[in-house]
N, C-alpha and C positions, 0 to 999 in steps of 0.2 A: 522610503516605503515603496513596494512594488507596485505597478498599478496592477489594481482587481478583476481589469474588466479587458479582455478579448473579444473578437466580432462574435464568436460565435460561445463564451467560456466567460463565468463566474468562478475566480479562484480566489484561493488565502495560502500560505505558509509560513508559519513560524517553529523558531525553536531557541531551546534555553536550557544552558550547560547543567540545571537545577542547582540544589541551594549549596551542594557539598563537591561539587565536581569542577577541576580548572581545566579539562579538555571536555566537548562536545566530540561524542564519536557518532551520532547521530548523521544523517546524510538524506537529502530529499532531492528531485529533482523531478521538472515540470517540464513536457513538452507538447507545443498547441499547434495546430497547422490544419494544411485542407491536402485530400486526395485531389490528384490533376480534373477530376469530373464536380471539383468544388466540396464535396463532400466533408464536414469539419469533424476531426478525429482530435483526442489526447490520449498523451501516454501521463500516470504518473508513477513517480517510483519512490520507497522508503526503505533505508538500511540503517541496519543498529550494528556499530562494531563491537569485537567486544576482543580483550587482550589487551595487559599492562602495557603503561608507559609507552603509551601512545599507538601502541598497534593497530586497536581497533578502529583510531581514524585512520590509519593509513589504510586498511580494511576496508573500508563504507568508502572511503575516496576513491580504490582502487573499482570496486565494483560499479559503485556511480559513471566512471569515468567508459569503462568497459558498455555500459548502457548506451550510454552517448553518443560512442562513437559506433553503433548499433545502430541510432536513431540516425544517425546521418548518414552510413554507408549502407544499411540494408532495409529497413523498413521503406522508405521510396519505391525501393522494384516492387516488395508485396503488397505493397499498396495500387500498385497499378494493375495488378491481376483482378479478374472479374469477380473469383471466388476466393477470397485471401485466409480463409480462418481456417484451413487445414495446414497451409504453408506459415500461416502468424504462428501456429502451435508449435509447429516443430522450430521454427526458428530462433525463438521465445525459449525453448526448454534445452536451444544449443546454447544459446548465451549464458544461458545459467551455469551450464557445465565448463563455459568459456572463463568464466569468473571464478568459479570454482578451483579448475585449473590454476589460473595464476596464481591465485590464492597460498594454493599448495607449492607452488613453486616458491615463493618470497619464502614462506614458511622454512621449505629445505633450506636454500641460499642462506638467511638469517640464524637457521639454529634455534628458533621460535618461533611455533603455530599462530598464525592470526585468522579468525574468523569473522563472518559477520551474517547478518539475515537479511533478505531482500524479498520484497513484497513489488509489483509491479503491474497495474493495472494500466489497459488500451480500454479506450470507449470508440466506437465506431457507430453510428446510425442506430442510436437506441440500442445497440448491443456492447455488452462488457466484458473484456475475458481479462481474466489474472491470471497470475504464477505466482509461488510462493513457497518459502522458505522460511524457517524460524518462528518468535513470535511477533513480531508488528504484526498487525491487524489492517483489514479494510473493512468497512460498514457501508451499508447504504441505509439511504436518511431518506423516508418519505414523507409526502407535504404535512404530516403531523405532527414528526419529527422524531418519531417512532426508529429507534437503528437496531437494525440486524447484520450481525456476522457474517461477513463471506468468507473469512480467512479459518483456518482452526489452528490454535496454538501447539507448536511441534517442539513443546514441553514436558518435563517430569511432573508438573504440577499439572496441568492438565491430565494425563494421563491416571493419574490418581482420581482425580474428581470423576472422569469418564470410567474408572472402576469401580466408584461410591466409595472408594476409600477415606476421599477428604472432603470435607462440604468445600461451597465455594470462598465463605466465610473465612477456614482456616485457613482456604490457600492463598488468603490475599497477605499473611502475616506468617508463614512457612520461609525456614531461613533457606528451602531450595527451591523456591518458586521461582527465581530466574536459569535455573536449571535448563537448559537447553537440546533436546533430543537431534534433532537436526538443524545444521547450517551449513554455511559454504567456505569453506575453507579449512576443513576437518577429516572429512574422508571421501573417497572417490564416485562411490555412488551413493545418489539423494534420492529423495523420496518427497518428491516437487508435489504439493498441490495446486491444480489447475482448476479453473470452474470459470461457466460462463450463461448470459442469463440476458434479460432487456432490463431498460431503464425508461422512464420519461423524463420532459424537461425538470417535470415537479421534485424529481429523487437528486439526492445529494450527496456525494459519496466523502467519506472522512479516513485519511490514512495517518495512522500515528503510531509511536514506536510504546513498548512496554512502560517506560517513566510515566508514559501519560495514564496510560489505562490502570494501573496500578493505585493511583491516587483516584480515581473517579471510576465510580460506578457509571454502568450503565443508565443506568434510572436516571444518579447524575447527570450526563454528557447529553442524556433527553432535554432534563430541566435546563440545563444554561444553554444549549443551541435554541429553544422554544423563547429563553428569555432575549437570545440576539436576536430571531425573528422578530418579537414583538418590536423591539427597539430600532428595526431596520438597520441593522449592521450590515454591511456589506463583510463578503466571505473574509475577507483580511481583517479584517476589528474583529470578527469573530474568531476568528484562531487566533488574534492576539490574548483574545479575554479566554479562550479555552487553556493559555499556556498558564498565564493570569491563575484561574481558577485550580490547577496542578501545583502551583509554586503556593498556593493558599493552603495546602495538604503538604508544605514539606516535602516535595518529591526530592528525594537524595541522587536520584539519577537525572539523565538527558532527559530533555522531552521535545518531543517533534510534533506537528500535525500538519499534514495537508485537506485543504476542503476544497471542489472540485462539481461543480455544477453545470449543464447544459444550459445555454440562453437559445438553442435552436428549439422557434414551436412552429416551425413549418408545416410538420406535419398536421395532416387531421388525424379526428381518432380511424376512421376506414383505411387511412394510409399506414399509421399506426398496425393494426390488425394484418393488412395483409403484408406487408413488410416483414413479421414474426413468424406468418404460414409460411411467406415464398421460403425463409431463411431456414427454417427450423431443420430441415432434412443437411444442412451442410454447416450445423453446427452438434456441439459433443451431446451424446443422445443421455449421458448422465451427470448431473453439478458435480458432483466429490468424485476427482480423479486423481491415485495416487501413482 
């Protein structure tokens, strides 16, 4: 078992092939570290492959790995720039098309499309930005335990619902609610969403792939993180028991979750506050960017 605990990060992840599947095409990966002026940043990231007979792992691997070596060879310089969130954005939205690319490339070479969805959130100084692609999801979990959607699903099932076509009800049992509008590895240009916003130590953020959300309600994924609070689980027993609580619903798919919490309370709330004024002018002046 991982350890949970970082100088400055509370984390968890698990994941499980579900009850009907012999490959995991799911993919998470976790990066924790400090800017040269000490400052504690994380990246995290989640992809779902998707393509027979093993494609879509080789998909999610392909992408994950592309991150990585992202996280090692360019994020360091932007990090040492004074003002990084103009440069994190474009950088962040070349990788995706870096990924993209290859994608497309394996696909020609092979004679078989493979795709996959990738969701990627940075946390910097009480600030959050993601990128995204496909459906996995990011939420954020406040000290209630209350979660809200950052991500929106770049689905035919959503889309329907967002037209009052389908309630939410029917689309959870819709034989094309994995239907996919956008992903990476499919066609040339995407239609990335971006959003960025504050956080405090108290907020909690949870990235998981479709197998999971699928079987658990929102309502649900309230009640059983409220019930790991009371219990004091640390973030790892809790995404053990949320994967636990997905396999209790027969999920026929993958299932992944990452949870991912700040342990820095340095801040006071005045440093809090002006932190958000100083920043707010050089970060994106609207959440939903498409």
């Amino acid at each position: 078992m991982k350890t949970t605990f970082a100088v400055n990060w509370q984390y968890g992840v698990a994941t499980h092939s579900g009850w009907f599947r012999m490959i995991n095409e799911d993919r998470s990966l976790l990066r924790i570290g400090s800017t040269e002026s000490g400052e504690p940043y994380a990246v995290a990231v989640i992809a779902d492959g998707m393509g027979g007979s093993g494609d879509g792992e080789k998909a999610s691997d392909v992408a994950t790995e592309v991150v990585r070596h992202w996280l090692d060879e360019q994020l360091p310089s932007i990090l040492r720039r004074k003002l990084i969130w103009g440069k994190l954005d474009n950088s962040i939205e070349r990788l995706f098309y870096e990924v993209n690319d290859r994608l497309i490339q394996i696909g020609m070479d092979a004679g078989n499309q493979i795709g996959t969805t990738l969701s990627l959130l940075f946390l910097l100084n009480e600030t959050y930005f993601l990128c995204h692609i496909g459906d996995c999801r990011i939420y954020k979990v406040n000290y209630k335990m209350h979660i809200r959607q950052l991500t929106r699903d770049q689905s035919w099932i959503y889309e329907q619902i967002r037209k009052g076509r389908l309630s939410r009800q029917q689309a959870r049992k819709h034989p094309k609610r994995h239907v996919l509008m956008q992903c990476l590895g499919y066609q040339k240009n995407l239609k990335l969403i971006k959003r960025t916003g504050f956080f405090v130590p108290e907020h909690l953020f949870l990235l998981c792939t479709d197998g999971f959300y699928d079987r658990l309600s929102d309502t649900r994924i309230e009640r059983f993180l409220r019930e790991g609070e009371k219990e004091q689980q640390d973030l790892q027993q809790m995404s053990d028991m949320l994967i636990d609580r997905a396999l209790d619903k027969r999920s026929n798919d993958n299932i992944s979750v990452v949870l991912l919490r700040s342990l820095n309370t340095s801040f006071t709330f005045w440093q809090r506050l002006w932190h958000r004024t100083k920043n707010f002018q050089i970060l994106f002046p609207v959440q939903w960017r498409k």
